[in-house]
N, CA, C and O of each residue as an XYZ file, in Angstrom:
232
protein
N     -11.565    -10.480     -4.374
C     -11.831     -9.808     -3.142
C     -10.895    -10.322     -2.037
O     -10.280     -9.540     -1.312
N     -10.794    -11.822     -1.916
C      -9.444    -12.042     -0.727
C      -8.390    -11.816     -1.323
O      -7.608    -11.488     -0.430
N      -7.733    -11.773     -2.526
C      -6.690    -10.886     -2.625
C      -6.449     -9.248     -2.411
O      -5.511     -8.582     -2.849
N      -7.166     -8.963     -1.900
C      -7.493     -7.375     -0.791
C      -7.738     -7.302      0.079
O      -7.397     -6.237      0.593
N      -8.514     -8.307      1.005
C      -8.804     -8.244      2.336
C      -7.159     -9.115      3.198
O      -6.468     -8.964      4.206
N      -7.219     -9.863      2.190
C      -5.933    -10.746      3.208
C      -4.557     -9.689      3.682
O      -4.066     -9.474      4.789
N      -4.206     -9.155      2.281
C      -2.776     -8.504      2.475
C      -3.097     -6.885      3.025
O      -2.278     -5.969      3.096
N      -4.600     -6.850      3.395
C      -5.126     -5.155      4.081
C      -4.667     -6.242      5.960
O      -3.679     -6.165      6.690
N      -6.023     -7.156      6.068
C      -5.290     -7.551      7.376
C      -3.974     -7.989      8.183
O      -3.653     -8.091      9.367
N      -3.384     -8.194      6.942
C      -1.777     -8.641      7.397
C      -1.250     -7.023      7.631
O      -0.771     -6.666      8.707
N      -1.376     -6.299      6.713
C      -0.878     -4.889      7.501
C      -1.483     -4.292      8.520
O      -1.045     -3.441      9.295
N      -2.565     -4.824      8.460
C      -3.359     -4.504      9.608
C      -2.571     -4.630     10.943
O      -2.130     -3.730     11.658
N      -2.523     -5.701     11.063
C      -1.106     -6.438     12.442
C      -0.051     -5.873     12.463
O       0.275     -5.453     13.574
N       0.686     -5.677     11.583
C       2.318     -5.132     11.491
C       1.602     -3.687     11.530
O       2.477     -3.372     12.337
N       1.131     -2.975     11.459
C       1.060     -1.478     11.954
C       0.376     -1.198     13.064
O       0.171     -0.005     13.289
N      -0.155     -2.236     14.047
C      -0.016     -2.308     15.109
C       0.627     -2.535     15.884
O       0.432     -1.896     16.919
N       1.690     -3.485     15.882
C       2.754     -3.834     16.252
C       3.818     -2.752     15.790
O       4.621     -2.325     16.620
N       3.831     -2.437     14.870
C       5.081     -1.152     14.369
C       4.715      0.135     16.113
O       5.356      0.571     17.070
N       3.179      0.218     15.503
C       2.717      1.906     16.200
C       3.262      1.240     17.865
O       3.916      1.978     18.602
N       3.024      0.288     18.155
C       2.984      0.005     19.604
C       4.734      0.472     19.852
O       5.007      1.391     20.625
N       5.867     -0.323     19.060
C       6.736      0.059     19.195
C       7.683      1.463     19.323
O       8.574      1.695     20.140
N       7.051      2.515     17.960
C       7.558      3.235     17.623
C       7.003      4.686     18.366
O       7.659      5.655     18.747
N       5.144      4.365     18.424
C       4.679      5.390     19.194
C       3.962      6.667     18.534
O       2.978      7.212     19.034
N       4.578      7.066     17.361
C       4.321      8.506     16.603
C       3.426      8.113     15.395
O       3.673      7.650     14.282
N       2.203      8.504     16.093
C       0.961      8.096     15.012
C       1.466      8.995     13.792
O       1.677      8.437     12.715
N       1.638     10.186     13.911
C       1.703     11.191     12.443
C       2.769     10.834     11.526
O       2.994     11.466     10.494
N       3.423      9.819     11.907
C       4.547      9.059     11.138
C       4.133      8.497     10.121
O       4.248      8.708      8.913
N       3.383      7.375     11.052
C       2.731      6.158      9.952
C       1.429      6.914      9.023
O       0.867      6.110      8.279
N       0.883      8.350      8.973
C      -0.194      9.001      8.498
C       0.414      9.723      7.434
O      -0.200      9.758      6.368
N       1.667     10.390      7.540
C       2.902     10.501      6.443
C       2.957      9.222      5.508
O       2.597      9.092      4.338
N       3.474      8.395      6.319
C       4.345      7.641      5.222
C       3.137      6.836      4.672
O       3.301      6.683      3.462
N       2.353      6.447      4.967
C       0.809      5.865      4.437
C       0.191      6.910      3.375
O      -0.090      6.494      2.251
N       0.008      8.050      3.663
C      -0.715      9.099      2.384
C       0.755      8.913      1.476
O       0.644      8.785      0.256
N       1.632      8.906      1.877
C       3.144      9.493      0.620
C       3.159      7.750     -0.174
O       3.834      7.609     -1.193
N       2.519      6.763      0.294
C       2.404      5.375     -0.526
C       1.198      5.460     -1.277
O       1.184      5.328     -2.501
N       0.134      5.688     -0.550
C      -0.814      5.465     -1.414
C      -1.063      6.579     -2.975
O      -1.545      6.346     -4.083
N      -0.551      7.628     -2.435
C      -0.208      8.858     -3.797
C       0.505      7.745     -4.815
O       0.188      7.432     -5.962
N       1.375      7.360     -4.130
C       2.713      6.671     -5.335
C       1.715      5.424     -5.512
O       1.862      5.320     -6.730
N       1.002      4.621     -5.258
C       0.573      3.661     -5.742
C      -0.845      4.503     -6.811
O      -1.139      4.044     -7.915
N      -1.285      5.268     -6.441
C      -2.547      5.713     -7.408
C      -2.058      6.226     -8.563
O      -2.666      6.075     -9.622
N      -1.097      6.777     -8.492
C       0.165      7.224     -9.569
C       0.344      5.976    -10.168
O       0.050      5.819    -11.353
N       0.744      5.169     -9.559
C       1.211      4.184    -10.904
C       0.363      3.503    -11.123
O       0.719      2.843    -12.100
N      -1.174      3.038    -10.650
C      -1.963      2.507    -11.420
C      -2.854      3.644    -12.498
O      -3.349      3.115    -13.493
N      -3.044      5.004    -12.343
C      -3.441      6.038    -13.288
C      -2.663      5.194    -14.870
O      -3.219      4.702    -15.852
N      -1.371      5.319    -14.557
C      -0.770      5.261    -15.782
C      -0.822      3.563    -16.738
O      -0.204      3.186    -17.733
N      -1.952      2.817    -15.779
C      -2.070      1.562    -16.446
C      -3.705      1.878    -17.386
O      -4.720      2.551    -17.210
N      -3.125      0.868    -18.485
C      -4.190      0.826    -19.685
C      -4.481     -0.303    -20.246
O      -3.623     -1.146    -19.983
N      -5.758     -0.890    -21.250
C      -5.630     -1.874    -21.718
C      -4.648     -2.500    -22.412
O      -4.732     -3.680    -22.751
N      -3.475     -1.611    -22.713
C      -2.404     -1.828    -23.350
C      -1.574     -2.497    -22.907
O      -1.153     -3.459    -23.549
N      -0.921     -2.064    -21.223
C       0.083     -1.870    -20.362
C       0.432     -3.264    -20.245
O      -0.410     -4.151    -20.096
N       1.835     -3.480    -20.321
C       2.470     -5.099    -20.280
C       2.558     -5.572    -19.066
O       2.548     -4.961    -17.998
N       2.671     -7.053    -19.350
C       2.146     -7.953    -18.191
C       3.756     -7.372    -17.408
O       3.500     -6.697    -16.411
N       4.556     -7.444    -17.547
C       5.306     -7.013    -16.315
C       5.294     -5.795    -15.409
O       5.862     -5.917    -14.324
N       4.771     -4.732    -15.684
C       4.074     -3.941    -15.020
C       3.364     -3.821    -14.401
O       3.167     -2.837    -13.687
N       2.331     -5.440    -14.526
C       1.053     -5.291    -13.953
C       2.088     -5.647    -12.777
O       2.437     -4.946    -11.827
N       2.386     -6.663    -13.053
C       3.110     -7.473    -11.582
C       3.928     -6.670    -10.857
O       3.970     -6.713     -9.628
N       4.776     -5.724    -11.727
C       5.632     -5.050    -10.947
C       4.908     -3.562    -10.170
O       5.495     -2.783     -9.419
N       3.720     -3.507    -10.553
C       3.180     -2.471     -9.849
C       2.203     -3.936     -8.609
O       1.481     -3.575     -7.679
């Protein structure tokens, strides 16, 4: 469980600090849905099988 809460609050900060800078909420709402697609995508394709470098590299 703190390996999920820690690295959620650390982005937590840097996308506050990003938005403060940059300004355009529908940016970071783009590029946040277009990551999390690509991350659900590549854990779909993990199995009891799937090799240890994958795990890591996903």
């Amino acid at each position: 469980m703190l390996a999920l809460i820690v690295p959620l609050f650390i982005a937590a900060i840097v996308q506050g600090f990003a938005l403060s800078k940059v300004g355009i909420v529908p940016l970071f709402w783009i590029v946040g849905g277009a990551l999390g697609a690509i991350g659900c995508g590549l854990f779909y394709t993990m199995d009891a099988y799937t090799s240890t470098g994958k795990w890591i590299g996903y």
